[in-house]
DOLUM-512042 format. One record per residue: residue number from 0; z, y, x of N, C-alpha, C in turn. Coordinates in pm, 1 decimal. Each point is the difference from the previous one (the first is absolute). Layout:
// residues N
(NUM, (Z, Y, X), (Z, Y, X), (Z, Y, X));
...
END
This chain:
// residues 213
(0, (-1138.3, -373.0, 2165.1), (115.8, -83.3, 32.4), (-24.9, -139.4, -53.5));
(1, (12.4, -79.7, 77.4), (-53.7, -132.5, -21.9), (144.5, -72.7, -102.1));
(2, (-4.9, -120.6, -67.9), (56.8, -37.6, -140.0), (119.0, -6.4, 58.8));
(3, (26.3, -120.9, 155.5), (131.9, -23.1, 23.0), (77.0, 121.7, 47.5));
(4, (-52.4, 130.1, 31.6), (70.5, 93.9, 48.2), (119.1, 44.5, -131.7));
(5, (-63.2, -12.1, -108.9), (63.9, 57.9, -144.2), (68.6, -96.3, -26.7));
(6, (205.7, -32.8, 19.2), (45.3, -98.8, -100.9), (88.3, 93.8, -79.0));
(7, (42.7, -103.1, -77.6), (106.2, 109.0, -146.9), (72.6, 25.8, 33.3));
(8, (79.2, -7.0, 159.6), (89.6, 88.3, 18.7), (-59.7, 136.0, 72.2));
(9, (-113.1, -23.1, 97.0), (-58.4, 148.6, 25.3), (-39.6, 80.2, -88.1));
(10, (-61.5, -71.1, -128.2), (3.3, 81.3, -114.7), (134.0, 97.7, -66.5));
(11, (90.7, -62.5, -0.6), (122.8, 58.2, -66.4), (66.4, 91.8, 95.0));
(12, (-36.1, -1.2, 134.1), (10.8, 97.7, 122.6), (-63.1, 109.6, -61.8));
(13, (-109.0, 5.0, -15.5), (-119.9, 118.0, -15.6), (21.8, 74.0, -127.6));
(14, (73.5, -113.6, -73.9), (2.5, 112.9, -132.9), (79.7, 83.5, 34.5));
(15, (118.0, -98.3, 18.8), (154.7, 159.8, 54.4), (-37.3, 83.5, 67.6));
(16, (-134.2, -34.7, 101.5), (-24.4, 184.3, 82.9), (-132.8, 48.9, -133.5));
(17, (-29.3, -62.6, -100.3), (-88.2, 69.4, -35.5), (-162.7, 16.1, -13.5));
(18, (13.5, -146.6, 61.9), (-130.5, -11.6, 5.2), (-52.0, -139.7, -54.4));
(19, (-144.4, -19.4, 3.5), (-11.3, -151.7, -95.2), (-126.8, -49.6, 19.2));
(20, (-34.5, -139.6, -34.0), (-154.0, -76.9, 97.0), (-56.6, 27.5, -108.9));
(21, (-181.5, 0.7, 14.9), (-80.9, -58.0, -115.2), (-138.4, -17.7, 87.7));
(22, (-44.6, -124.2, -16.8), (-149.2, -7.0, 31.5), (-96.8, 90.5, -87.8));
(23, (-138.4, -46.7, 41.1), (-85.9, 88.4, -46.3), (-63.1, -57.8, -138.9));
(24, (22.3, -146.7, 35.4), (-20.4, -73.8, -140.4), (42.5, -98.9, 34.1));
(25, (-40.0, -127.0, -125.4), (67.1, -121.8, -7.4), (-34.6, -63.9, 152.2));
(26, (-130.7, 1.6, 31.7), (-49.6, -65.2, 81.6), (-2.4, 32.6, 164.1));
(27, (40.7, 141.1, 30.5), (42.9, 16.5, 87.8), (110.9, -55.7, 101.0));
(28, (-7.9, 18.1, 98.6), (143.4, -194.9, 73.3), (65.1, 140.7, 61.0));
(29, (-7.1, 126.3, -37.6), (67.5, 82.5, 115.8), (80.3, 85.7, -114.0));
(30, (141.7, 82.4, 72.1), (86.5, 84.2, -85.0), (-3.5, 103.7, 39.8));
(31, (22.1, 160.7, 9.8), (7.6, 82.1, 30.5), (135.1, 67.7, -75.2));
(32, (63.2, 92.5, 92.2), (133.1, 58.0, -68.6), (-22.6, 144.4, -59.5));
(33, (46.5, 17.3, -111.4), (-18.6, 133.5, -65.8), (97.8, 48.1, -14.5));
(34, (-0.5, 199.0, 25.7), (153.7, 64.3, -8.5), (-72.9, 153.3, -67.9));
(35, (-18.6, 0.7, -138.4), (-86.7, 70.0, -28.0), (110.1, 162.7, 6.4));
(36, (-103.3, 79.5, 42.5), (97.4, 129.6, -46.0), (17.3, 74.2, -111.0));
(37, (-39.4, -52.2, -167.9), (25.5, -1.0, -69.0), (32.7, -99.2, -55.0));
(38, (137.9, 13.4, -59.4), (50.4, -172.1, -47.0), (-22.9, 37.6, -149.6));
(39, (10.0, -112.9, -117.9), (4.4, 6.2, -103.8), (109.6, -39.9, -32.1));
(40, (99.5, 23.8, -110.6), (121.7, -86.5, -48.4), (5.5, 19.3, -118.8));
(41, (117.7, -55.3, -55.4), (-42.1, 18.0, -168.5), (183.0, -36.5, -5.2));
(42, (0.0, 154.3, -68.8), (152.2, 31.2, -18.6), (69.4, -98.8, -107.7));
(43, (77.9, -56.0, 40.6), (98.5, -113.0, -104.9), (69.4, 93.8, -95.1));
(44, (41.2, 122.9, 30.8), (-2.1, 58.3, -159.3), (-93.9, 87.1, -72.4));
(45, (-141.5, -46.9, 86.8), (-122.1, 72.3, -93.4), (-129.9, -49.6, -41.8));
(46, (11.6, -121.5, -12.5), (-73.0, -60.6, -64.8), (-46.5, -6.0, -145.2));
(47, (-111.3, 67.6, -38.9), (-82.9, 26.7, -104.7), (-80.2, -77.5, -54.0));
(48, (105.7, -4.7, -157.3), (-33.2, -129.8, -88.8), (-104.4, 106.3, -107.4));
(49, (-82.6, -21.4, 28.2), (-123.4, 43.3, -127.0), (64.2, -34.4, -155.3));
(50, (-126.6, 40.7, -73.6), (39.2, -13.7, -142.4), (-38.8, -131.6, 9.8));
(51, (-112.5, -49.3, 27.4), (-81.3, -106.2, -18.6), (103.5, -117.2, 41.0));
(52, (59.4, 27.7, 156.8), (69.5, -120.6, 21.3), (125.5, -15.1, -95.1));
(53, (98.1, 110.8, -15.9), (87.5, -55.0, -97.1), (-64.8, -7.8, -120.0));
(54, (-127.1, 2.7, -80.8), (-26.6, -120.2, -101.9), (-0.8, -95.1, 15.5));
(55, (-72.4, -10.4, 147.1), (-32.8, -179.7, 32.5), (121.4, -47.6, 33.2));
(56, (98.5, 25.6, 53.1), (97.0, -60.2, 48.6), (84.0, -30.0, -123.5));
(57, (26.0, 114.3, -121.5), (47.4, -21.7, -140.6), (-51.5, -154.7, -38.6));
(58, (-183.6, 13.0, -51.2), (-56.0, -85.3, -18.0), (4.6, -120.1, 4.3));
(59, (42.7, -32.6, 168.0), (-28.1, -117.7, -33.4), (109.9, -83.6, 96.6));
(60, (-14.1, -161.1, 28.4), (125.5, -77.9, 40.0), (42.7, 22.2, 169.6));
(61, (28.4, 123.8, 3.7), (-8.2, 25.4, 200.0), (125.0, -59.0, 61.5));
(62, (-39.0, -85.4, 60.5), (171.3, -46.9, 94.8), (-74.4, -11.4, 147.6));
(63, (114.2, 34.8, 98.8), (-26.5, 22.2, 132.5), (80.9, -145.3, 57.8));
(64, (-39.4, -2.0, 116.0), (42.3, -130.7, 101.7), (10.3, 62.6, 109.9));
(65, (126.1, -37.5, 125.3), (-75.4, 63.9, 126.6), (10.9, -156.2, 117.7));
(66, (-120.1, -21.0, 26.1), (-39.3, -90.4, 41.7), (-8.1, -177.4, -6.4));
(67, (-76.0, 44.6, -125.1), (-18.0, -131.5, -49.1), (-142.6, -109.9, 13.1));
(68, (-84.6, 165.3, 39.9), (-156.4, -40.6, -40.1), (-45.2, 79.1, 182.1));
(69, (68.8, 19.0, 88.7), (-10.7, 69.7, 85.3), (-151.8, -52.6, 80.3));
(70, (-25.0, -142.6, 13.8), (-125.4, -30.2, 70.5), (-80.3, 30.0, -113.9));
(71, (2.9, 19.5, -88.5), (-90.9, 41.1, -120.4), (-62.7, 110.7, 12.8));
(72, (142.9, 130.8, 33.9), (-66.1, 147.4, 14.7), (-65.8, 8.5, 131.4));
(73, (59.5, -51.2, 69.9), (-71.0, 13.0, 148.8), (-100.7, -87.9, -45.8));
(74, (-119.2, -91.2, -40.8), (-90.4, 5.8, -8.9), (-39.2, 92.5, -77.7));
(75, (28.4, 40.7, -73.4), (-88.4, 65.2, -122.8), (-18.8, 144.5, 21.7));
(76, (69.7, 23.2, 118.2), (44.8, 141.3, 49.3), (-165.2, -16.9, 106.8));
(77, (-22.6, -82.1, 70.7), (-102.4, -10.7, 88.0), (-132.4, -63.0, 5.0));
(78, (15.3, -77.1, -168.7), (-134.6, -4.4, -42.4), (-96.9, 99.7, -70.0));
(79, (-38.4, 64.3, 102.2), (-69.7, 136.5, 4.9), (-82.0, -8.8, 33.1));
(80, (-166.8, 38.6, -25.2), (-83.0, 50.7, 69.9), (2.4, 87.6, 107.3));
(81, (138.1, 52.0, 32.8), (41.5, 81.4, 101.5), (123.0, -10.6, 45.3));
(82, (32.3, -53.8, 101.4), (151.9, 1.2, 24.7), (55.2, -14.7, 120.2));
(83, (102.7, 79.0, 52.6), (52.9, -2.4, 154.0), (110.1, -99.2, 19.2));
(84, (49.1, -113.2, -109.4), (65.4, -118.3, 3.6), (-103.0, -95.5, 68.3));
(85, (21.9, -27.0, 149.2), (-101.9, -110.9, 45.9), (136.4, -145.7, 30.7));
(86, (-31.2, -69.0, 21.9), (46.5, -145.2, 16.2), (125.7, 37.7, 95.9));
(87, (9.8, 29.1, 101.5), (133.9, 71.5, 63.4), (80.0, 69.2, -112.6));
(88, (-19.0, 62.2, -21.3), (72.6, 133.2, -146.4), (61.5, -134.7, -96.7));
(89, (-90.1, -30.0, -66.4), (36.5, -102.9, -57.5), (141.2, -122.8, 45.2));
(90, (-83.5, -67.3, 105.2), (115.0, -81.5, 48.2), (152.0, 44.7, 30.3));
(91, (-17.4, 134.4, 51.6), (135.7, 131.8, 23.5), (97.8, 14.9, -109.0));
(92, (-93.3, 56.4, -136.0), (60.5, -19.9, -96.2), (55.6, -112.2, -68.9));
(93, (-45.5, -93.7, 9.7), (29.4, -78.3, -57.1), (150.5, -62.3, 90.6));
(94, (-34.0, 28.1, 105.8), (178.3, -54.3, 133.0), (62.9, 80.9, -40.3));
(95, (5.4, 145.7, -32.8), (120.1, 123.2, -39.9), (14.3, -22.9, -160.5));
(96, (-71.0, -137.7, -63.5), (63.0, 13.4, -148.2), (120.7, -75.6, 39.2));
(97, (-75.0, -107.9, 45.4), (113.2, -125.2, 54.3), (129.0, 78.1, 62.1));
(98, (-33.4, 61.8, 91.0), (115.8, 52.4, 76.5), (131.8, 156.9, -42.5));
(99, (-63.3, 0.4, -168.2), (93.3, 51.8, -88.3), (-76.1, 204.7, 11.2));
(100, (-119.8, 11.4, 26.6), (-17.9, 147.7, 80.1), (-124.0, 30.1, -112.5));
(101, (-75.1, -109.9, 1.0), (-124.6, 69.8, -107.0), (19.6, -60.0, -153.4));
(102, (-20.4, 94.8, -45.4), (23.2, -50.6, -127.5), (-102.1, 59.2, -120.6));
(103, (-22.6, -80.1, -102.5), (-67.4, 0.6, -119.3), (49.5, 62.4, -140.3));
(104, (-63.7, 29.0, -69.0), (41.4, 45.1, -115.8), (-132.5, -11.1, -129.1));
(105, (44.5, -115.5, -38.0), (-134.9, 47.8, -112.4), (102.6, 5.4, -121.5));
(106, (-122.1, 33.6, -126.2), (27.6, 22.8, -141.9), (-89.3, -62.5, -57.3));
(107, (71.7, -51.9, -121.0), (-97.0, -136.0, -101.5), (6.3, 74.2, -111.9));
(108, (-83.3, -39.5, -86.7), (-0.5, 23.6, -156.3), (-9.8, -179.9, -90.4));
(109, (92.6, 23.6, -18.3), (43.2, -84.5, -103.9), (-77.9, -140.7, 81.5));
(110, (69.8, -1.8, 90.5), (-16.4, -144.1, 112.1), (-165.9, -15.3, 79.5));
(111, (-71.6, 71.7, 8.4), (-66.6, 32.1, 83.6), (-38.4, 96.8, 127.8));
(112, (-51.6, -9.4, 77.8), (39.5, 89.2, 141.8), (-86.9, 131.2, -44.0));
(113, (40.6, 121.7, 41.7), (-28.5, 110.7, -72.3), (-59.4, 88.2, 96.5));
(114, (87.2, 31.4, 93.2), (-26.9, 47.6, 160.9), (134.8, -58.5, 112.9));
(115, (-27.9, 104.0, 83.1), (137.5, -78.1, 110.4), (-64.5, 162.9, 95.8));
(116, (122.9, 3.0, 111.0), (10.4, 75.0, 108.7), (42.1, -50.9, 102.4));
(117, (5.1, 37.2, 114.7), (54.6, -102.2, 75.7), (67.1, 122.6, 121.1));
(118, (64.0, -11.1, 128.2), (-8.9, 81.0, 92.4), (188.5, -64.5, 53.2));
(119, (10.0, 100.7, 127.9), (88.9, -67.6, 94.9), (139.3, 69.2, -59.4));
(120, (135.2, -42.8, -1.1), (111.5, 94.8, -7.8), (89.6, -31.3, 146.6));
(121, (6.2, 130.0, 41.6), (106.6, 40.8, 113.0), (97.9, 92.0, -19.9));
(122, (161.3, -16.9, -23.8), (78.2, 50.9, -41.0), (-36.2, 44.2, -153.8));
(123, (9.5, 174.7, 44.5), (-62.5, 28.1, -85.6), (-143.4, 92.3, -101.4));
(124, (-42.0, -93.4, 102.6), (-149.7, 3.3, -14.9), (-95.1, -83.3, -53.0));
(125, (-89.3, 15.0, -91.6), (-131.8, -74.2, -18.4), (-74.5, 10.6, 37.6));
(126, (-104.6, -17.0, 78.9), (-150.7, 26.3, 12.7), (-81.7, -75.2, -103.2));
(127, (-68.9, 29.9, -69.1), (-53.5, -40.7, -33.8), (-170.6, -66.0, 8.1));
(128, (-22.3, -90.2, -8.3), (-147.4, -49.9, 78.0), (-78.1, -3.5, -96.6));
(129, (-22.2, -67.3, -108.3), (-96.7, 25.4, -82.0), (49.5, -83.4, -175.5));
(130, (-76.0, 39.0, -67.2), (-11.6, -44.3, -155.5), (-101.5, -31.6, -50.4));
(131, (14.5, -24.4, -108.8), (-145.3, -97.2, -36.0), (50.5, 19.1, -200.3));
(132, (-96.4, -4.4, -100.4), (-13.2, -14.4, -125.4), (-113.9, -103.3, -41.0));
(133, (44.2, -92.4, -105.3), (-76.4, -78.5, -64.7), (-47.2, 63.2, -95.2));
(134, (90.6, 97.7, -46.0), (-75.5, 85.4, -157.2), (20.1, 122.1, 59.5));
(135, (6.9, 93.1, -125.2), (-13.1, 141.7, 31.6), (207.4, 5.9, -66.7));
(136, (42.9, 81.6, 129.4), (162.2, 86.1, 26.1), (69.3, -185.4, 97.7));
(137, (-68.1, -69.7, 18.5), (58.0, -78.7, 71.3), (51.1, 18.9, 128.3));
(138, (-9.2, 100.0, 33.4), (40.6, 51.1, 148.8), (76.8, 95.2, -47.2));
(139, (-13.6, 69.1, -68.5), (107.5, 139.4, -25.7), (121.1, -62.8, -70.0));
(140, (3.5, -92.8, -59.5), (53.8, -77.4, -68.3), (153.0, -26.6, 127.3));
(141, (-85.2, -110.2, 64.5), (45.4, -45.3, 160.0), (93.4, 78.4, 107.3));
(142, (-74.3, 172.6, -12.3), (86.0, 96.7, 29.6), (101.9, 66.8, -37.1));
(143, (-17.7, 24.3, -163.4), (122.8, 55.2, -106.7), (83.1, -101.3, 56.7));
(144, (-63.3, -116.6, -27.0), (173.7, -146.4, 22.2), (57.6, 38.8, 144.3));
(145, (-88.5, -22.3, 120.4), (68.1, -13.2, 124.1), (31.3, 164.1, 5.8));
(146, (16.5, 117.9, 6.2), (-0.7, 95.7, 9.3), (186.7, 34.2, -71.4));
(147, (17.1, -60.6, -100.6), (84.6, 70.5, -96.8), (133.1, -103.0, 144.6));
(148, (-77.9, -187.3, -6.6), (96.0, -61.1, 38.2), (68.9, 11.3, 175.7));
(149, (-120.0, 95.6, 61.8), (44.2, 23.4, 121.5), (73.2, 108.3, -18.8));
(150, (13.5, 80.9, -40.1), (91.8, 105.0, -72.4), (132.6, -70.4, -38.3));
(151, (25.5, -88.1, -40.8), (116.3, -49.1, -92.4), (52.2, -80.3, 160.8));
(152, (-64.6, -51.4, 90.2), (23.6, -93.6, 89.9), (82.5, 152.0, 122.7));
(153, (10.2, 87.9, -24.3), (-35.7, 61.3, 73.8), (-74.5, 37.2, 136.5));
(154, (-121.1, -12.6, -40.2), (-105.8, 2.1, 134.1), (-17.0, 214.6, -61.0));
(155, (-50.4, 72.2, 135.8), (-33.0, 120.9, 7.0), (-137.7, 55.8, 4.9));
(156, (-98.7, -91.8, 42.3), (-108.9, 18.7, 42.5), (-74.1, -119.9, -43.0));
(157, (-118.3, 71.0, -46.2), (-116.4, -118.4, -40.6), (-106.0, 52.4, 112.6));
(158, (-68.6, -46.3, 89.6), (-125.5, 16.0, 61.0), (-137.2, -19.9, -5.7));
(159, (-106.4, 56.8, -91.5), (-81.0, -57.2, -62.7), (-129.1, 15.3, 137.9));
(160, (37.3, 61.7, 117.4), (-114.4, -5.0, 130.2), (-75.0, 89.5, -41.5));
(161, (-87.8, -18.4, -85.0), (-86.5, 120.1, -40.6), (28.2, 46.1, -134.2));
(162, (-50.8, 94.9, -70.3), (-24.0, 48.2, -110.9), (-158.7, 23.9, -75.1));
(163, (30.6, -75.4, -122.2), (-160.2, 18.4, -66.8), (9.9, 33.7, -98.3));
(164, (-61.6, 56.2, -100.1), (-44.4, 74.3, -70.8), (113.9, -123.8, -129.7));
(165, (-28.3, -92.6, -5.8), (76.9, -73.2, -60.8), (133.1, -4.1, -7.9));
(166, (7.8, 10.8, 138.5), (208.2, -13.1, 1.4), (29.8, 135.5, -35.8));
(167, (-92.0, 140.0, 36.2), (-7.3, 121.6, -49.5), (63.6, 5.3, -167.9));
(168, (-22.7, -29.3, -44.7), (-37.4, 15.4, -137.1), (139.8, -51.8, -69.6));
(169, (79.6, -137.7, 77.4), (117.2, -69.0, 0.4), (110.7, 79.9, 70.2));
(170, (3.5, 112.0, 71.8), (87.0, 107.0, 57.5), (5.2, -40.7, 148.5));
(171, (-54.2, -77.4, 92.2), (-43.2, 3.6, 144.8), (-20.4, 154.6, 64.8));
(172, (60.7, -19.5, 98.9), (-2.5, 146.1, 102.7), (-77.5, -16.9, 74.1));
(173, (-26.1, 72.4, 71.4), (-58.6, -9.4, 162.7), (93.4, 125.6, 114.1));
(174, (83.1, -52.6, 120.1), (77.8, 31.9, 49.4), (-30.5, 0.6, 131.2));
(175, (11.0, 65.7, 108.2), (3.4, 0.3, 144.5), (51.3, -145.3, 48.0));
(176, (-94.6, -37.6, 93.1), (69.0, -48.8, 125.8), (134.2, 7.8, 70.1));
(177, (58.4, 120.6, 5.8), (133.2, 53.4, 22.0), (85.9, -13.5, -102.4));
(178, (-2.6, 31.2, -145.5), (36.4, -42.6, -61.9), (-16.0, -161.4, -58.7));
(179, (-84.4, -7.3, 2.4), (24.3, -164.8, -50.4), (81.5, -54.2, 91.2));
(180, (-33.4, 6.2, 161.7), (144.5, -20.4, 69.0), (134.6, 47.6, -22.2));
(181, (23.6, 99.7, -42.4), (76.5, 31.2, -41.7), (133.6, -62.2, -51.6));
(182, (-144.1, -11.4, -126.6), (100.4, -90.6, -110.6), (-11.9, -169.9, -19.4));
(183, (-91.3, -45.7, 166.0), (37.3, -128.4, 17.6), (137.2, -49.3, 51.5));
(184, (17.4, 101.3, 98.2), (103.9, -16.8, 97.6), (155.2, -40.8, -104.4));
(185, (-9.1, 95.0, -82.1), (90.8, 56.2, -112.1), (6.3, -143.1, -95.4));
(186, (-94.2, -75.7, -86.7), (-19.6, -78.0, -56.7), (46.8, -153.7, 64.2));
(187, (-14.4, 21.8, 117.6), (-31.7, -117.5, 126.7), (143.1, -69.7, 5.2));
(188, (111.2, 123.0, -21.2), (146.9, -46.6, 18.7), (61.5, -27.6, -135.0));
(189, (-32.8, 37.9, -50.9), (53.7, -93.8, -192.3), (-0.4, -139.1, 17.7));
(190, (109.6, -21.9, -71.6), (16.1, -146.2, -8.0), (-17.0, -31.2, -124.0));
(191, (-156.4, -15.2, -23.8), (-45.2, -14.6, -115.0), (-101.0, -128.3, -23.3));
(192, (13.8, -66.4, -71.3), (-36.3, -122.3, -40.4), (-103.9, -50.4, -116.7));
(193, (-102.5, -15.4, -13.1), (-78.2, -48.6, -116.1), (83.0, -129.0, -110.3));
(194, (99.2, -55.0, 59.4), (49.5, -94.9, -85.9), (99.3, 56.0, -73.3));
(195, (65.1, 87.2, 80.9), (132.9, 87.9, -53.9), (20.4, 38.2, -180.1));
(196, (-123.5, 20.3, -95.7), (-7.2, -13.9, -127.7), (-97.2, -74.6, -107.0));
(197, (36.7, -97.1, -64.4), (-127.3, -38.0, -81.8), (-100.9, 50.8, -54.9));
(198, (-104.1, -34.8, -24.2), (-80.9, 101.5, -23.3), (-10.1, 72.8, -114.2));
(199, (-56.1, 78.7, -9.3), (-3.6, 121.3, -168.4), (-48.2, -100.4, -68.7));
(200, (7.8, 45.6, -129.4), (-78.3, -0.4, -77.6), (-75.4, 69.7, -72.0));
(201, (-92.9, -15.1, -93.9), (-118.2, 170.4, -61.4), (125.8, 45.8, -55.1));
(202, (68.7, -12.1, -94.2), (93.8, 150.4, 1.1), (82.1, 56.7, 75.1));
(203, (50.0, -89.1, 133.0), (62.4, 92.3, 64.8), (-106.7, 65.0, 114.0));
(204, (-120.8, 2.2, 14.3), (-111.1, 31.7, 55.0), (-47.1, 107.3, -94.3));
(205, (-11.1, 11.7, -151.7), (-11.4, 124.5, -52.0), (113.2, 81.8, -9.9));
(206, (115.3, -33.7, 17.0), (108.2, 49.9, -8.3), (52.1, 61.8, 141.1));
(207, (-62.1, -34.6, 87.4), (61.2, 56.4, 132.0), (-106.1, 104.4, 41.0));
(208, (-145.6, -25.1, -52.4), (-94.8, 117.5, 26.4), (54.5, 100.9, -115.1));
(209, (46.5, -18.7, -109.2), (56.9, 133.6, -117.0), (86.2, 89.0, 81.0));
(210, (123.7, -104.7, 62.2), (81.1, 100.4, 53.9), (-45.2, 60.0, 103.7));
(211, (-94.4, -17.6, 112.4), (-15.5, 78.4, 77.4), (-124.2, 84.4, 87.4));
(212, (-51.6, 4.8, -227.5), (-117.2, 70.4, 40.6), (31.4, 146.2, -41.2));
END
């Protein structure tokens, strides 16, 4: 699919049925649509905070932002030796930040950028597109925050597209096709909002994984 075929509103079409672009790499000029029949998601009340991360998060100065550093994560998300963010993807995202749909989330330590996440919200839904760490728990970090706060926003569904061994480990599922429709359709009609609550903070981020682990 050639670049002008893909704009950010055909994008935000495709998520609601479920489906979503990615080239083959940066350098590729073409998109292809993916509707995998195993989806990955990562349950907003099951997200698994290790020992390690609540030290680090104890440790040290963690405060979250949601979209402050957003062209930041979207580069840093696609400066990869490997990556299906090509120059279309990019430009997309960057029109659905503007246009109130994609949004960012990083976490600092004591005023430096730590990690970030990034991905689309529809109703009430996230997809999520990708993350990135400068150190080590900078991404899990990124997730405890946005995870607890899409929960508090009331969103129902996080969409992580696939599942890896990583998000494994953080409490990520892997779910049918039928079901992930399912519980898009379901998610799709919430009138649920990313602005709707300020964001956590580390104790109410250790405090909201206590209660509902």
């Amino acid at each position: 699919m050639s670049f002008a075929a893909v704009s950010p509103q055909l994008m935000l079409h495709a998520y609601a049925q479920g489906i979503f672009p990615m080239a083959e790499n940066a350098e590729d000029h073409d998109l292809f649509w993916v509707d995998p029949k195993r989806r990955g998601i990562l349950p907003l009340d099951g997200f698994h905070i290790s020992r390690s991360l609540r030290r680090f998060l104890h440790g040290h100065k963690i405060t979250a932002t949601l979209n402050q550093a957003f062209d930041s994560v979207l580069q840093h998300c696609a400066d990869r030796e490997e990556t299906w963010i090509n120059p279309t993807l990019h430009a997309n995202y960057t029109a659905l930040n503007e246009m109130g749909c994609c949004h960012s989330l990083e976490v600092w330590d004591d005023g430096a950028l730590l990690g970030g996440v990034f991905g689309i919200a529809i109703g009430g839904v996230f997809c999520g597109e990708s993350m990135f760490s400068h150190r080590t728990n900078g991404s899990k970090a990124a997730l405890a925050f946005l995870t607890t706060h899409l929960r508090n926003c009331g969103f129902a569904l996080f969409d992580t597209q696939f599942i890896t061994d990583h998000l494994q480990t953080l409490g990520a599922l892997e779910i049918s096709r039928a079901q992930y429709r399912s519980r898009l359709a379901e998610a799709l009609a919430l009138p649920a909002t990313i602005t709707a609550q300020p964001l956590p903070d580390v104790h109410n981020v250790l405090q909201r994984r206590t209660q509902t682990s």
